[in-house]
N, C-alpha and C positions, 0 to 999 in steps of 0.2 A: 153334495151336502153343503148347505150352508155354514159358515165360518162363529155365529152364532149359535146356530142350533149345537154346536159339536161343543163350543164351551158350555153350553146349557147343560146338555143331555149326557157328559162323561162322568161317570161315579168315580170318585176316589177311594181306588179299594189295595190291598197290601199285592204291589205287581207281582207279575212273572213274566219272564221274558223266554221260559221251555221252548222249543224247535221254532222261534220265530226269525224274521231277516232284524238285522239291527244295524242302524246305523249310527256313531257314535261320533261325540262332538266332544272338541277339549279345546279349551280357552286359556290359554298361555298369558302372562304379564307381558310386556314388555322388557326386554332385559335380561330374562331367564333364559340360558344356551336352550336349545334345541336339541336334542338327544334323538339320536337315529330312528327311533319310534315312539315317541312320547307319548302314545296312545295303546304300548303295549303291553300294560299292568290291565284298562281297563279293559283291551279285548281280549284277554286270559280269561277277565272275571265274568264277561259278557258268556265267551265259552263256558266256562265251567259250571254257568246257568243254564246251559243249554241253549244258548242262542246261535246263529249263525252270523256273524260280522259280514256285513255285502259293503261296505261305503265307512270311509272317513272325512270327518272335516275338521279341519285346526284353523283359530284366529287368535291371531295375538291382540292386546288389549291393556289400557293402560288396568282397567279394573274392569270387572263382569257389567253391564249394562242391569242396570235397576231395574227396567223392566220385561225385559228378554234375555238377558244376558250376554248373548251376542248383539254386534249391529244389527242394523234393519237391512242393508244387503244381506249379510250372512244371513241372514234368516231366509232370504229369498232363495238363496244357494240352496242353504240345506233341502229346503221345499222339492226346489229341482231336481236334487239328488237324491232324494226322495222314490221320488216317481221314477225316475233311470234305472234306479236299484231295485226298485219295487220292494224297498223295506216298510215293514208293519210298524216299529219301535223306535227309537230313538234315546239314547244316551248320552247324557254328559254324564263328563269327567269331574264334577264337582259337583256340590248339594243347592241347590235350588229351593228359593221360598216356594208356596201357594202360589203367591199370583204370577208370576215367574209362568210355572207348567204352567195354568191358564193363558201365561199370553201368549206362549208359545204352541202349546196344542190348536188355539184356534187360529193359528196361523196355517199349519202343517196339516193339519187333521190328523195327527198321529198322534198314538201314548208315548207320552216325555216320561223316561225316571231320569231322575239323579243318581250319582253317587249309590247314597247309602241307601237308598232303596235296591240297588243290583245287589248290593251284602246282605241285606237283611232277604234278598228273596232266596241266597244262596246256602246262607244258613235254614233257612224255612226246610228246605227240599234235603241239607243234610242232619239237620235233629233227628236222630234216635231216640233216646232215652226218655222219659217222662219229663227228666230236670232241663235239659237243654231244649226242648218243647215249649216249657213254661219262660224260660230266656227270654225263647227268641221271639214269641208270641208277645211277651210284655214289649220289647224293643219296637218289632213292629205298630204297637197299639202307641205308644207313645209318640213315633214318628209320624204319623197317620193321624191322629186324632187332631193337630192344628190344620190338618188339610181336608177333612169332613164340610162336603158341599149340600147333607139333606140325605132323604131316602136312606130309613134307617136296614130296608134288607141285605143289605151289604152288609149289615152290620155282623152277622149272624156268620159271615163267612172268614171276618177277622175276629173274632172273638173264641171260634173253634178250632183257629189254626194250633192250638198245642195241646191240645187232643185230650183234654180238658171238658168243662161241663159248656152248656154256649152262652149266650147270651141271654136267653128266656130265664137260666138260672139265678141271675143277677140283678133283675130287672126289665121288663120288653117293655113291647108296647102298652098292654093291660095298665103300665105304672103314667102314664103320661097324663099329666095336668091340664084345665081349661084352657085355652088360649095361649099353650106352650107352640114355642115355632120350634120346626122339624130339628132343625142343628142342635137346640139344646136337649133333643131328647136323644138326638144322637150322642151330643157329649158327656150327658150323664149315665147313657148304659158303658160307652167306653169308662168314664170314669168308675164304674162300680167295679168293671171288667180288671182295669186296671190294679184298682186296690186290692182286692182278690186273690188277682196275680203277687203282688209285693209278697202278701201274705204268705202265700205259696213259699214263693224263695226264699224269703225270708228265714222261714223252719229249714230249709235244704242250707242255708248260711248254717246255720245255728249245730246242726248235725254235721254237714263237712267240715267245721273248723274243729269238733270234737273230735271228729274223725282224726281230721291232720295233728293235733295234737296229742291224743292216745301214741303218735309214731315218734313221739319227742326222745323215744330214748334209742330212735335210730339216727345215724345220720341222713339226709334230705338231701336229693339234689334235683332241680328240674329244668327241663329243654323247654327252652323259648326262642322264639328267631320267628321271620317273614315268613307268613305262606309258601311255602315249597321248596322250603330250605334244606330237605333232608331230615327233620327231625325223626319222622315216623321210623324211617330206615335206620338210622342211628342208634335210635331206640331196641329196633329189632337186634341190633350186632351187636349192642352189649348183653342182652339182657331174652333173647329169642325168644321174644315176647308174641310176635308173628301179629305186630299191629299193622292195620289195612295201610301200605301204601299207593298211590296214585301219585300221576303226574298231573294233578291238576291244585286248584289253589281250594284250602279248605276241606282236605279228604276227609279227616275228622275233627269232631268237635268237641267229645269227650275224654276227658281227662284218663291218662292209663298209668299204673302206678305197679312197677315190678319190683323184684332185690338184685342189683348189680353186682356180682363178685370182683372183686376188687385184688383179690390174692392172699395168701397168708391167713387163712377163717375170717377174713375181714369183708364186709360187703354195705351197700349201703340203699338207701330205697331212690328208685327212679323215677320221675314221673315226665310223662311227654303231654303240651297242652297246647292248646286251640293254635294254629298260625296269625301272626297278625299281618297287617297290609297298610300303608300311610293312607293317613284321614280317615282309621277307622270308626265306625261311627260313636259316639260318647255312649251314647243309648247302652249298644251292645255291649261296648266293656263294662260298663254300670251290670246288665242284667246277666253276663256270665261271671261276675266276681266270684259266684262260691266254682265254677269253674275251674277261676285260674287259684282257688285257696290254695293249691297245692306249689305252686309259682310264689306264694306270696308269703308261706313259711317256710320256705325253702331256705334250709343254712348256706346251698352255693346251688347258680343258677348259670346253665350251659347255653349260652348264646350262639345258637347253630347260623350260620353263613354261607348263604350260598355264593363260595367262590366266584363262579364263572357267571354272574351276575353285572351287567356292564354297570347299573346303579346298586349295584355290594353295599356305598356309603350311607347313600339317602335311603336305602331298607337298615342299615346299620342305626340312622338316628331315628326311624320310623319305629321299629323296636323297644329303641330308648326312651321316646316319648311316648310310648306306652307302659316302660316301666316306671317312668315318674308320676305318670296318673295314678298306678297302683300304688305310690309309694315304698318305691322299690330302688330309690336313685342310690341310696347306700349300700345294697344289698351285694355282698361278693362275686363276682361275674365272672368265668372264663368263657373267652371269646372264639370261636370254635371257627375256621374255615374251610368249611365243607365242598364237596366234590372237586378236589385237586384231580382226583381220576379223566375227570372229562372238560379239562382246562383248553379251548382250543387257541388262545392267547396266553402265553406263557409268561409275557410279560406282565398283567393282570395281579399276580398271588402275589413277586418279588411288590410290588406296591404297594397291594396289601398289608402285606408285613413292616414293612419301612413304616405303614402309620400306626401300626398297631402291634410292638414288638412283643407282647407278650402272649399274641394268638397261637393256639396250637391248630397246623394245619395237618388235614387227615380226610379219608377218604370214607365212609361209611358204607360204600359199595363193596370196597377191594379189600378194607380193613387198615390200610394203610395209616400209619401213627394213631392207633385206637393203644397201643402199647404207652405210648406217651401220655394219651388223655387219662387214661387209667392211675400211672403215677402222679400225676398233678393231682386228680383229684384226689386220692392218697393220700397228698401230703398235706391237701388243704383241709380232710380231715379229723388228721393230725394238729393239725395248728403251730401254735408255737407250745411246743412242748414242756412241761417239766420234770425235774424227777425227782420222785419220793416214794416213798417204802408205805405201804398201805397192808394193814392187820384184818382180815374179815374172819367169820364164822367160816367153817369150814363145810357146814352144810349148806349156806349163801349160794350153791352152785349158778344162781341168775347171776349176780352180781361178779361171779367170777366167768362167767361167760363174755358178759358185758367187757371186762378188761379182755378177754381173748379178742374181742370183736374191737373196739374202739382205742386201745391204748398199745402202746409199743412195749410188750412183757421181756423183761432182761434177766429175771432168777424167781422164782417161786418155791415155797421150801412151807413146812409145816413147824409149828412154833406154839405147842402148849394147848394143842386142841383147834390152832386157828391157820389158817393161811395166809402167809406173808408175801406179798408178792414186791419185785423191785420193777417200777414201768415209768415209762416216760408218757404224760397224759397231759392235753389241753386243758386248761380251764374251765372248760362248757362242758366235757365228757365231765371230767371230776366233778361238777356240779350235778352233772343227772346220775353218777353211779351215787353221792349222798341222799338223791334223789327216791333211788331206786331199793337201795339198802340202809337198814335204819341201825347195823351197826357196824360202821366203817371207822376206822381209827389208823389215824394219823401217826406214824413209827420214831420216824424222825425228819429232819427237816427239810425242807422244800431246797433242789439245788438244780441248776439249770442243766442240760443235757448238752 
């Protein structure tokens, strides 16, 4: 096959890389240590697309080449290795323009993805739900539509991937203009496609956040951390909630929200949400937002860690730079360091801890210091406490639940038809029981606890 013909005749359509050889490529700076496998994130992700990894290749560089990305040896390598391996696919480690895959496909004769194409094909294949369909389907149209080379039949196959109405719904070919060249009729049913979509999510925005906030007069906590931190299991051991775990990256994508008992009638709502991965792609955190609403009105937010992670940090700030995109850099965080159970470097956690003294470490598997996690979260709550004498209706029984559940009850006593209760209560609980009950009265004065 000519070298030509093959950049001519390849449609750019949203990949998959299912039961194929893959061989994958990482392009390192200059300067940046070398980590025992620096290409072991991206063969995890490769894996848990269903690919099979046959071949690596790593070059360092001062910056990506402009128009291959690699050298023009490495490029020849790879080709080589190519053919040795007898791989179908080909991966890098980073995101790649348009002409990029083009110069490299017609070099190789293989299908190039990037990066966020291996994520977006991996969420593709785990969407359930209608909502997470429509996501991942906008994410995908959006990364895809600057890379539209013509031949709109492809089109029909990313347009239905969220199982959704197609393209003919939107616009087909019936709508095309005199003298319109093929791309812009490709970019205009994507673009219909597109907005469509917004639309879509937009309404599922609009109902999850009413949702999450219907739950204001609970307290909120939800698990966030890397891909395969442990959350799911976590989640099950507080709360036997019996969410799917796997050991792979990305087992689920939908948000699951149980009640944690806490001790004492006190409990509070949990939620476990998507894993995240460094350089995950904008698109997708963009089109999972009503996703992660549950993450993002969360009064305290559990940062799961996988301990025995040799890059623990750079997934630690990977994390973090997804919760400042959300707008989350303020947000209360316990920093959670999971699987001490299967530490095989002991010296690892002591490290851990020394940079991060206020981690609780604990085991989700064995259970070990989930006793701990329990009272932190408890106390956080709690908050900072006040105490004061509060007068309610004695038939109020929500509102006197409400202080069973959220407030620290010290004497309770009946007073002229009404219920007096003495409790030591945050700020924000006090604010939603006035919230909640329209006749709360103030006995006497506020004094610290």
């Amino acid at each position: 096959m000519a070298k030509h013909t093959w950049a001519q005749n390849t449609v750019r359509e949203p990949q998959s890389v299912a039961a194929e050889r893959a061989l994958l490529v990482g392009v390192l700076r200059n300067g940046k240590p070398l980590t025992d496998d620096p290409l072991a994130e991206l063969a995890e992700l490769a894996r848990s697309a269903g690919a099979d990894v046959v071949a690596r290749v790593i070059q360092r560089r001062r910056s990506p080449h402009p128009a291959t990305c690699v050298g023009k040896g490495k490029l020849e390598e790879i080709r080589q290795k190519i053919d040795s391996a007898d791989a179908q696919i080909v991966v890098f480690d980073l995101d790649l323009s348009p002409s990029q895959i083009r110069e490299i496909e017609a070099v190789i004769e293989r299908r190039v993805l990037d990066r966020s194409e291996l994520i977006l094909d991996i969420f593709a294949t785990r969407a359930r739900t209608h909502e997470a369909r429509l996501q991942v389907e906008l994410a995908q149209l959006e990364y895809t539509a600057p890379r539209l080379r013509g031949m709109w039949t492809h089109l029909e196959r990313i347009a239905g991937a969220g199982g959704a109405t197609g393209v003919g719904a939107v616009g087909g070919i019936g709508t095309r203009g005199p003298g319109e060249r093929q791309i812009e009729i490709d970019r205009r049913i994507v673009g219909k496609r597109v907005a469509f979509l917004k639309r879509k999510i937009a309404e599922i925005d609009r109902r999850k956040v009413r949702e999450v906030r219907a739950r204001k007069e609970h307290f909120t906590v939800s698990l966030v951390g890397y891909a395969n931190a442990g959350k799911s299991t976590l989640m099950n051991a507080l709360t036997q909630a019996r969410a799917k775990t796997e050991d792979r990256l990305f087992a689920t994508l939908d948000t699951l929200t149980r009640r944690w008992p806490l001790g004492d009638g006190r409990s509070v709502l949990l939620s476990d949400t998507v894993g995240f991965v460094r350089d995950l792609p904008h698109r997708l955190v963009a089109s999972f937002r009503a996703t992660l609403e549950e993450a993002i009105h969360a009064d305290l937010l559990l940062h799961v860690v996988d301990a025995t992670s040799l890059d623990a940090e750079a997934q630690i700030a990977a994390v973090q730079a997804v919760l400042d995109e959300l707008g989350l850099h303020e947000r209360p965080i316990l920093l959670l360091l999971n699987k001490i159970d299967a530490l095989r470097d002991e010296s690892l956690l002591p490290i851990l801890q020394s940079k991060h003294a206020d981690a609780i470490s604990l085991s989700a598997k064995t259970g070990r210091g989930l006793d701990t996690l329990r009272d932190a979260v408890a106390a956080r709550m709690r908050g900072e406490q006040r105490r004061v004498a509060l007068s309610i209706p004695a038939q109020d029984t929500k509102a006197q639940n409400f202080l069973d559940r959220f407030a620290e009850v010290f004497d309770r006593r009946i007073d002229d038809g009404r219920m007096v209760f003495d409790v030591g209560i945050s700020p924000r609980a006090l604010e939603q029981l006035h919230g909640l009950a329209r006749d709360v009265r103030h006995i006497e004065h506020e004094e610290p606890t």
